[in-house]
KOLPA-45804 format. One record per residue: residue number from 1; residue in one letter; chain; x, y, z of N, C-alpha, C in turn. Coordinates in Angstrom, 3 decimals, padded with zeros to 6 digits. Atoms other than C-alpha are relative to their C-alpha. Layout:
N
{drenro NUM nudo A zafi A n_px X n_py Y n_pz Z ca_px X ca_py Y ca_pz Z c_px X c_py Y c_pz Z}
...
This chain:
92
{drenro 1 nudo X zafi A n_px 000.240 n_py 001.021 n_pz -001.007 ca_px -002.604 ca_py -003.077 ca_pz 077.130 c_px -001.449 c_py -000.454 c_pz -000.079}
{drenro 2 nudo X zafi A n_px 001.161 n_py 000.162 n_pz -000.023 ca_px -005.319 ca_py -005.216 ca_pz 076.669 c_px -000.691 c_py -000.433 c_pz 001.534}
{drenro 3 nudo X zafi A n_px 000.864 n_py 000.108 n_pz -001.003 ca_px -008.213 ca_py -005.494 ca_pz 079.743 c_px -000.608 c_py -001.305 c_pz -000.016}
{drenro 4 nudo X zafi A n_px 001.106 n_py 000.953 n_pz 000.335 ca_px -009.484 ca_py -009.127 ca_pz 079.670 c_px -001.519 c_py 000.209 c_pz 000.531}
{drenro 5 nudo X zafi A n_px 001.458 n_py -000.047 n_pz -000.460 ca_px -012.663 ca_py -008.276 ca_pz 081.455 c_px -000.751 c_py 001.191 c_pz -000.917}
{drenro 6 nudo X zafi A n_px 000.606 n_py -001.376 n_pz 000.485 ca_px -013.372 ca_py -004.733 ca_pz 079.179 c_px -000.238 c_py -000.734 c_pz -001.690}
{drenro 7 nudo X zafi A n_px 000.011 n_py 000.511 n_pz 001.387 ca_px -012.737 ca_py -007.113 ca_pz 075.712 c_px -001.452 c_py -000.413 c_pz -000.106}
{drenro 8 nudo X zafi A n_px 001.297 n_py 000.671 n_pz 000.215 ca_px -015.763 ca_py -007.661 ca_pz 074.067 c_px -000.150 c_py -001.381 c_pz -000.997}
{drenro 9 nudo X zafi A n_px -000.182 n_py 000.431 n_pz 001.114 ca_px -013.964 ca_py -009.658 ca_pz 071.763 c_px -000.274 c_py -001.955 c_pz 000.245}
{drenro 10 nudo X zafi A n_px 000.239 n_py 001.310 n_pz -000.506 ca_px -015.207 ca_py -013.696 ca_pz 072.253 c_px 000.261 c_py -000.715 c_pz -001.219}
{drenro 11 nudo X zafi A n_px -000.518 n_py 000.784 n_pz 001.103 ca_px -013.781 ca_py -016.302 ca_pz 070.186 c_px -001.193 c_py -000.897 c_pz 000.044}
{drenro 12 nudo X zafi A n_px 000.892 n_py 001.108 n_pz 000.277 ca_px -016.012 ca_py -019.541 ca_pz 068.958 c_px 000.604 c_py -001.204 c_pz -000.626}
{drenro 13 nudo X zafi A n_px -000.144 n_py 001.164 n_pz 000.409 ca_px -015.710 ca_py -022.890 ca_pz 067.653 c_px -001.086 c_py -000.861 c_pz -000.357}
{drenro 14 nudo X zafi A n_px 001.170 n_py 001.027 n_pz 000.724 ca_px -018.005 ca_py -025.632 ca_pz 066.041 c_px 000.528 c_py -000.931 c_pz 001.033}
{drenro 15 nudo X zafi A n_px 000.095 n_py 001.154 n_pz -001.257 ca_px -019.161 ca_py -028.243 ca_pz 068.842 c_px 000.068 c_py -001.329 c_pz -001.743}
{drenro 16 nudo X zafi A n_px -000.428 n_py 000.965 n_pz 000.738 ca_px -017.675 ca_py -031.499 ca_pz 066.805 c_px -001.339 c_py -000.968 c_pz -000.289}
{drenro 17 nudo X zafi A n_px 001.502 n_py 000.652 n_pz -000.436 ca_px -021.124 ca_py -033.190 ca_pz 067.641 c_px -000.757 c_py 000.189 c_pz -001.366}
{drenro 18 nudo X zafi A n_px 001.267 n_py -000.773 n_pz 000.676 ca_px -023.782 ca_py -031.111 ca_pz 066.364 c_px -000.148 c_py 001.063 c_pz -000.786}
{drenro 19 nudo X zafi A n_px 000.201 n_py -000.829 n_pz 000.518 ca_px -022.859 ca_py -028.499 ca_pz 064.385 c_px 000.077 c_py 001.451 c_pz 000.570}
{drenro 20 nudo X zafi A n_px 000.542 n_py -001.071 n_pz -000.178 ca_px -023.551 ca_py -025.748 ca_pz 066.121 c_px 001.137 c_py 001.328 c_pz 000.972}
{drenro 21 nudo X zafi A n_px -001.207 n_py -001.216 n_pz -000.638 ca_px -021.189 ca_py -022.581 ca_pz 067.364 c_px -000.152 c_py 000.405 c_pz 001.496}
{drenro 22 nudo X zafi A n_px 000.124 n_py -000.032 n_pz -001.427 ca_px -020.066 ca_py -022.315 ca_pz 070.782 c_px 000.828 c_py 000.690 c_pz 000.084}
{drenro 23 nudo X zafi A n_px -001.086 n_py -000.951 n_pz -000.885 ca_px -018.297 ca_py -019.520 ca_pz 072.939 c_px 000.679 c_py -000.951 c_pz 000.793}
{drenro 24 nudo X zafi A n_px -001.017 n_py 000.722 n_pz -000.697 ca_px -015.050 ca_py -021.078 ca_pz 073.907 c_px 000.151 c_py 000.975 c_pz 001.361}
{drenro 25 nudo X zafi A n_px -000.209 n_py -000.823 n_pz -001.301 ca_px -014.904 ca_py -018.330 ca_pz 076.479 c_px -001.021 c_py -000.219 c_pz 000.933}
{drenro 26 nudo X zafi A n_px 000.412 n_py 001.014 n_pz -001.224 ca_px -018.071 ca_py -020.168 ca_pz 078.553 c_px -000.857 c_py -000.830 c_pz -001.431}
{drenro 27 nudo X zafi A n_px 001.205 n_py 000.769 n_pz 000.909 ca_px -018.993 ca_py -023.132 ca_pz 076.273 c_px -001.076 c_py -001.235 c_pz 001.202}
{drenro 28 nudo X zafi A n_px 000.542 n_py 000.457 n_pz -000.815 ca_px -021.831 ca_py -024.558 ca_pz 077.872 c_px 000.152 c_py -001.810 c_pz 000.526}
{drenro 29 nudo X zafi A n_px -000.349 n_py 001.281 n_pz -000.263 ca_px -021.258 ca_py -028.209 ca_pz 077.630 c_px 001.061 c_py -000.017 c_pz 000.452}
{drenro 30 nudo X zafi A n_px -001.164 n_py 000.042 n_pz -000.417 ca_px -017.861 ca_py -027.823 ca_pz 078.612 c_px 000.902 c_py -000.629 c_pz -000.668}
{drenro 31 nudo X zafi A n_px -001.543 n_py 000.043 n_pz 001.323 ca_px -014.169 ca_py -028.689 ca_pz 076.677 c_px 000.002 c_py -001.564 c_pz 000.494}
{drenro 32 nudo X zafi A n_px -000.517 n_py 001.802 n_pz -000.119 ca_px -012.898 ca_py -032.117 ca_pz 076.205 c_px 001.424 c_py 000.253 c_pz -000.655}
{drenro 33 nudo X zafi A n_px -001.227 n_py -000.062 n_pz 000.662 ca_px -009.413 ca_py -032.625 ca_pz 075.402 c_px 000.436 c_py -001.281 c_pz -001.192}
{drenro 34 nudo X zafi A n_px -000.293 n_py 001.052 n_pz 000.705 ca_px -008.359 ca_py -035.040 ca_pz 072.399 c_px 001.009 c_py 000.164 c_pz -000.609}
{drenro 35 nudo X zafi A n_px -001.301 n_py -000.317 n_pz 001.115 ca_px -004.724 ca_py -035.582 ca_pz 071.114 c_px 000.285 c_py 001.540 c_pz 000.230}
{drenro 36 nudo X zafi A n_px -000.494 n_py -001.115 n_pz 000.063 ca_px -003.923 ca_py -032.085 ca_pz 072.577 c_px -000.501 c_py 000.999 c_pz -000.297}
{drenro 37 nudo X zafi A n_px 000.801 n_py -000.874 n_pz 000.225 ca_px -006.502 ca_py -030.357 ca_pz 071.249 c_px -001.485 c_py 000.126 c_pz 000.883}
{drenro 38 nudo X zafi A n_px 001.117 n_py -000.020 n_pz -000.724 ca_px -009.713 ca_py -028.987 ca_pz 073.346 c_px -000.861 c_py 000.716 c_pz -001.308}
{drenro 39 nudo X zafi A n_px 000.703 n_py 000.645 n_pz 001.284 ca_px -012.598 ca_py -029.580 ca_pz 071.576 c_px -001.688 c_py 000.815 c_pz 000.968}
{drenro 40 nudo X zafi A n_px 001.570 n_py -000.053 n_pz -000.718 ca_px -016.258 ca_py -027.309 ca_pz 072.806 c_px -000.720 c_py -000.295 c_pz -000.615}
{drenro 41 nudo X zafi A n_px 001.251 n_py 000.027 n_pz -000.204 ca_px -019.442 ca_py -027.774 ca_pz 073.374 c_px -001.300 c_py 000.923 c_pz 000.698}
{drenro 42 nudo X zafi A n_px 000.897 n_py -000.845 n_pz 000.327 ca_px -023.088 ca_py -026.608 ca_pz 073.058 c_px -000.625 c_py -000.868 c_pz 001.224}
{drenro 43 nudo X zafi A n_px 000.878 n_py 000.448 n_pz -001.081 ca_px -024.440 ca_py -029.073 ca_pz 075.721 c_px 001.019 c_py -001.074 c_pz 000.512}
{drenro 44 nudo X zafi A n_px -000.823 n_py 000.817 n_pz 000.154 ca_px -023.231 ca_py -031.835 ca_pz 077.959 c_px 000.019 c_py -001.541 c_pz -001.189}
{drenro 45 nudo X zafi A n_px 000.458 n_py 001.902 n_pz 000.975 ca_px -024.899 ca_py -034.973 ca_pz 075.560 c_px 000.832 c_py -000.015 c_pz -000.924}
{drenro 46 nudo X zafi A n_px -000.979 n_py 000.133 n_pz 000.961 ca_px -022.723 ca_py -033.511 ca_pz 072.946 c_px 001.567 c_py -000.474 c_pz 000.037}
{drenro 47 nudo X zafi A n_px -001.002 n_py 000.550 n_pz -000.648 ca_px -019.560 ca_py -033.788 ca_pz 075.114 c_px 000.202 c_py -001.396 c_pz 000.300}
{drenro 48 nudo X zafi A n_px -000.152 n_py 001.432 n_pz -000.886 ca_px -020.064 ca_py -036.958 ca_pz 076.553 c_px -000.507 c_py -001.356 c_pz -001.539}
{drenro 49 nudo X zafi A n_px 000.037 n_py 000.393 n_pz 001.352 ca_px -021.174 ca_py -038.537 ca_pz 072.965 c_px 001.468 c_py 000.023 c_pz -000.462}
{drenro 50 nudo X zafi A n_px -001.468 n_py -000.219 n_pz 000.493 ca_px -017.539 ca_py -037.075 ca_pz 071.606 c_px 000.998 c_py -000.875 c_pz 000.659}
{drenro 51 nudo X zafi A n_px -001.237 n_py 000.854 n_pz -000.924 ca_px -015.630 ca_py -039.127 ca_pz 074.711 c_px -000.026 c_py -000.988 c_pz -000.388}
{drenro 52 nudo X zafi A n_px 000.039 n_py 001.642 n_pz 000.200 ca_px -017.353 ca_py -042.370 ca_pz 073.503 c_px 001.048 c_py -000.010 c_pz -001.117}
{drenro 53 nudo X zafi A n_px -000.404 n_py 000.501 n_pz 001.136 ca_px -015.755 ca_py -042.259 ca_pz 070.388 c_px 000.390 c_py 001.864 c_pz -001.056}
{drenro 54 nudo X zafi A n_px -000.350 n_py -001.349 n_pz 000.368 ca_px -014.060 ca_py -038.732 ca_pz 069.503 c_px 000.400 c_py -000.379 c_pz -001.302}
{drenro 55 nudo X zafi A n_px -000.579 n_py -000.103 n_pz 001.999 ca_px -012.139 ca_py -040.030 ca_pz 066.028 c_px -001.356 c_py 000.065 c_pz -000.695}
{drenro 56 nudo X zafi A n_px 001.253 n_py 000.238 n_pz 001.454 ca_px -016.071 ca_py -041.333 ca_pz 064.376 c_px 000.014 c_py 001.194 c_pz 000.331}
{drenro 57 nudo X zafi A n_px 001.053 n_py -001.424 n_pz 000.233 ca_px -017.088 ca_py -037.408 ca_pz 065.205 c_px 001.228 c_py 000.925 c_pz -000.620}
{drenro 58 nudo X zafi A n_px -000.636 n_py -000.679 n_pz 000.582 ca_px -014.017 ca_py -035.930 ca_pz 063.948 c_px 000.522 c_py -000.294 c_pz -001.168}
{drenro 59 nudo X zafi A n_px -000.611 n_py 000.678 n_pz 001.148 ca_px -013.329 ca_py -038.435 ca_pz 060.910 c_px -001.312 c_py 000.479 c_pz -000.325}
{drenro 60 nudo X zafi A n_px 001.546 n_py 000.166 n_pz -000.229 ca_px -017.244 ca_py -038.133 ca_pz 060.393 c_px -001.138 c_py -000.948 c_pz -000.279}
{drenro 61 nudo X zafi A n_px 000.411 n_py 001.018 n_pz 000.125 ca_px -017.659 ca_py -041.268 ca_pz 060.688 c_px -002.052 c_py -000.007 c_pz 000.585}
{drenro 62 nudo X zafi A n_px 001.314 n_py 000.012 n_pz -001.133 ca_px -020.702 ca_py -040.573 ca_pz 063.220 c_px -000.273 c_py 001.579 c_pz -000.169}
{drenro 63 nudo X zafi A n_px 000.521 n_py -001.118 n_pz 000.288 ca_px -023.002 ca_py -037.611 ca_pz 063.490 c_px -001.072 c_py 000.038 c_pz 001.188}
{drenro 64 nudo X zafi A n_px 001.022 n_py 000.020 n_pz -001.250 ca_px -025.756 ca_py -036.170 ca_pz 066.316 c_px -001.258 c_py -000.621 c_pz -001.143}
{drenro 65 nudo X zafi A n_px 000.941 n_py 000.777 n_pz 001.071 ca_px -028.124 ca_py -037.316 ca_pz 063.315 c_px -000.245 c_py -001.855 c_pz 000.276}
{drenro 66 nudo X zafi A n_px 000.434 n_py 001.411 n_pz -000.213 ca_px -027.115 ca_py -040.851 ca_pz 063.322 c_px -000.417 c_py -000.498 c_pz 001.276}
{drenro 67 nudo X zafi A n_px -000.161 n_py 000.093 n_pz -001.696 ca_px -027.175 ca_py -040.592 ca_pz 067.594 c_px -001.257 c_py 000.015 c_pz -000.286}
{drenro 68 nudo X zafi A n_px 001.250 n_py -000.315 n_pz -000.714 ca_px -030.804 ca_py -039.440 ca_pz 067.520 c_px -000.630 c_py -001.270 c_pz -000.525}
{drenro 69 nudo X zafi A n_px 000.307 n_py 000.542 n_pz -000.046 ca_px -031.681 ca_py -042.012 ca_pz 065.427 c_px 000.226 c_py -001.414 c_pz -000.029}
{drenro 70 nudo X zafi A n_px -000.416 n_py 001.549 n_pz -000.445 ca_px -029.918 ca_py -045.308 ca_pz 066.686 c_px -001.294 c_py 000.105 c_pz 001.556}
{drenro 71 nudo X zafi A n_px 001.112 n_py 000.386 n_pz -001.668 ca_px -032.063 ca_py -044.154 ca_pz 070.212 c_px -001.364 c_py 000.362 c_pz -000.255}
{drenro 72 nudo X zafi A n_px 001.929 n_py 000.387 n_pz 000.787 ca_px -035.544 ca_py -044.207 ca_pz 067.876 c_px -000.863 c_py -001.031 c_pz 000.054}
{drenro 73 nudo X zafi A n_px 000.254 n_py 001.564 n_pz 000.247 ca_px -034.858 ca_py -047.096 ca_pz 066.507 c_px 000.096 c_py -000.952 c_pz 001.258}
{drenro 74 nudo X zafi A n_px 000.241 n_py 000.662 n_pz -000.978 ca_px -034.273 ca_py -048.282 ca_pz 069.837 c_px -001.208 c_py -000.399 c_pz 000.797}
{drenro 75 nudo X zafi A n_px 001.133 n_py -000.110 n_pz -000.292 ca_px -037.064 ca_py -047.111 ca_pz 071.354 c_px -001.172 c_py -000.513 c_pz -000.448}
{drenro 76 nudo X zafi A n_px 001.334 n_py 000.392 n_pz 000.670 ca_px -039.362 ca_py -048.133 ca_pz 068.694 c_px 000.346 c_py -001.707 c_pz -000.081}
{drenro 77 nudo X zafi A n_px -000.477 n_py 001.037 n_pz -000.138 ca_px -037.494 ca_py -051.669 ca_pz 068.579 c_px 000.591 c_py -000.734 c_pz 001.175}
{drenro 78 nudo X zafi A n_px -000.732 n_py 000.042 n_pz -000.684 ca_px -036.419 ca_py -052.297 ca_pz 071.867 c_px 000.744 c_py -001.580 c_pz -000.126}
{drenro 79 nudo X zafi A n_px -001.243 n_py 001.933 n_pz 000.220 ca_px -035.242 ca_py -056.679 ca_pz 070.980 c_px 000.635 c_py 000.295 c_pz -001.091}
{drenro 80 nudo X zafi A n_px -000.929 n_py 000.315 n_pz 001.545 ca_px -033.617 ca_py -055.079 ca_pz 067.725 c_px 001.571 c_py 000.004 c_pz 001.017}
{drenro 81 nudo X zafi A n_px -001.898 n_py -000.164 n_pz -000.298 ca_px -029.596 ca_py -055.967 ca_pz 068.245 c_px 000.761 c_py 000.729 c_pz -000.841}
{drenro 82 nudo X zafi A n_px -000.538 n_py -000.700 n_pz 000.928 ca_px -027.791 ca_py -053.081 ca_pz 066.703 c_px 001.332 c_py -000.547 c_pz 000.499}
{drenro 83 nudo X zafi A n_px -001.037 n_py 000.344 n_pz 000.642 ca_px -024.002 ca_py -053.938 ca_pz 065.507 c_px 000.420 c_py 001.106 c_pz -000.880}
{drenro 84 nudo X zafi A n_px -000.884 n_py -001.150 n_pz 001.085 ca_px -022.089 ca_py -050.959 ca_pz 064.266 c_px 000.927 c_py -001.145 c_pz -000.811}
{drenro 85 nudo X zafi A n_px -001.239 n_py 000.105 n_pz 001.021 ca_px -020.110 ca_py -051.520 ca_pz 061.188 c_px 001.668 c_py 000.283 c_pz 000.731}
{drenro 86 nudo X zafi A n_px -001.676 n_py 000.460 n_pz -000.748 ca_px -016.846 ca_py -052.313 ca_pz 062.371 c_px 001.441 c_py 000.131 c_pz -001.631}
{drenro 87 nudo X zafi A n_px -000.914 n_py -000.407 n_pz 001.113 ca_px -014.877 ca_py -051.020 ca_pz 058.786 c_px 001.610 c_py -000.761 c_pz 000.180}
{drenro 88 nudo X zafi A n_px -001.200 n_py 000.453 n_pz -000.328 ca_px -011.482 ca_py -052.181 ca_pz 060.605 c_px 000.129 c_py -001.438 c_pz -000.561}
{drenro 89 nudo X zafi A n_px -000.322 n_py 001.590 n_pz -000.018 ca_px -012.373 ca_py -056.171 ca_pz 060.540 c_px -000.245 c_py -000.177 c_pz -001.307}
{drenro 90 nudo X zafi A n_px 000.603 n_py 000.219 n_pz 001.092 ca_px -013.761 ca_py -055.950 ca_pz 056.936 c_px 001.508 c_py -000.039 c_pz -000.769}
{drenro 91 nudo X zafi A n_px -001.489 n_py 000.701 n_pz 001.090 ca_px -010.908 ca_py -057.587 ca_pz 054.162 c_px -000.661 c_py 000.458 c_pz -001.304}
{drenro 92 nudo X zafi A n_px 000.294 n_py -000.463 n_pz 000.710 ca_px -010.456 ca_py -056.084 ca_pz 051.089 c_px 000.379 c_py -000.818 c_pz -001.616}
């Protein structure tokens, strides 16, 4: 008979985001569900990043890389007009 509170045994997962390994048993950012599957996290920015657009972070289309620096280039550009690539409308 196993004891859930005496187990020392803690499962993990890769936050889809950033890379980085999270205890599904308290992940700090907290779970997101997509297509049935729950999906942790290492913080909430990573979570709430994944909701905008969960397929680019699980196709890998998108990355916390390209995130940090679209809000650089922002910062350092604030009249630049960024325009994601839109792959869908493009004819082949």
């Amino acid at each position: 008979m196993k004891i859930p509170f005496l187990s020392n045994k803690s499962e993990s997962a890769i936050d889809p985001v950033c890379g980085m390994t999270v205890d599904t048993g308290n992940p700090p950012g907290g779970v997101a569900t997509h297509e049935g599957e729950p999906y942790y996290f290492c913080g909430p920015g990573c979570r709430v990043a994944f909701e905008t657009d969960p397929e680019g972070y699980l196709w890998g289309e998108k990355s916390i890389e390209l995130l940090f620096l679209r809000v650089q280039l922002e910062t350092l550009f604030p009249n630049l007009h960024y325009k994601p690539y839109d792959r869908k409308s493009q004819t082949t």
